[in-house]
C-alpha positions as CSV (number, residue, x, y, z in Angstrom):
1,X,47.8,131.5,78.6
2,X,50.6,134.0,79.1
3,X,52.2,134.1,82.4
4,X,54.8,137.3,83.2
5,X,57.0,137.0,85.7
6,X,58.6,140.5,87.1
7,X,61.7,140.6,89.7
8,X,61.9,143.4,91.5
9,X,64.2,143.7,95.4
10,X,62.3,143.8,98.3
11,X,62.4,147.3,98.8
12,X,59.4,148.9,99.7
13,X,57.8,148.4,96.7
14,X,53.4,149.3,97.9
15,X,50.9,146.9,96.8
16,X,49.2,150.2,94.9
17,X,52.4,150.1,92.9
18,X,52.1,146.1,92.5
19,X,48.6,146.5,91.1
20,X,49.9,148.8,88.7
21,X,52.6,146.7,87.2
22,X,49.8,143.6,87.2
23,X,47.2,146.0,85.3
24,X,49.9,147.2,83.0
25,X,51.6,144.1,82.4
26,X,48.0,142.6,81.4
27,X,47.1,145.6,79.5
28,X,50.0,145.3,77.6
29,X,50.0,141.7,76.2
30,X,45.7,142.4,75.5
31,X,47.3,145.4,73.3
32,X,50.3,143.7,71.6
33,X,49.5,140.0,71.1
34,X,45.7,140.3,71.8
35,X,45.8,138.2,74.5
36,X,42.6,137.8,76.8
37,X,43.1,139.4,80.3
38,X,41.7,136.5,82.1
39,X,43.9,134.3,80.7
40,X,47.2,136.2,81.8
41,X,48.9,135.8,84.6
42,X,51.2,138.2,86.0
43,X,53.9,137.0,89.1
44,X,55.8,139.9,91.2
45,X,59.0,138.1,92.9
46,X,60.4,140.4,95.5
47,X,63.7,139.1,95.8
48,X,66.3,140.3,98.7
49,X,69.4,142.7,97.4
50,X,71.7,140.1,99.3
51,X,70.8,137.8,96.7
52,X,70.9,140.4,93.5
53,X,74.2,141.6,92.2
54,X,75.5,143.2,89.7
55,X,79.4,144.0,88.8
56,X,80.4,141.5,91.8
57,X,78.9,142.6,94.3
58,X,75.6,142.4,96.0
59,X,73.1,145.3,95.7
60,X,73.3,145.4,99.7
61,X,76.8,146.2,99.9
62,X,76.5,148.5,97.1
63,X,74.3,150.4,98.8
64,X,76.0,150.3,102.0
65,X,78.1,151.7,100.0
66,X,76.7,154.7,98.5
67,X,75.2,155.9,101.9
68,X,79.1,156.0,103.7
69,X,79.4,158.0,100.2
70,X,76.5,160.7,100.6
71,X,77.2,160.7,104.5
């Protein structure tokens, strides 16, 4: 019983686009390591960019960032 579990942030992301990671993500272990679909389990964490960071920083105030920059 596989279970994937994919983190994306919390922005905008459409359920249309969801469903695609979730069929692809099942597709993918069927294909690889023959694993029956009905038996995978596929988890989308949207997770906030105040609580994902990278170099230091959160990804919020590194975007906050890069829009003084383009403005």
């Amino acid at each position: 019983m596989p279970i994937v579990t994919i983190k994306i942030t919390d922005e905008g992301v459409t359920t249309q686009q969801k469903n695609q990671l979730i069929k692809g993500a099942t597709e993918l272990l069927e294909k690889v390591l023959n694993k029956n679909p009905a038996h995978t389990f596929v988890l989308i964490e949207e997770i906030s960019t105040d609580n994902w960071g990278v170099s230091g920083e959160s990804v919020s105030v590194r975007r906050e960032r890069q829009k003084k920059i383009i403005i």
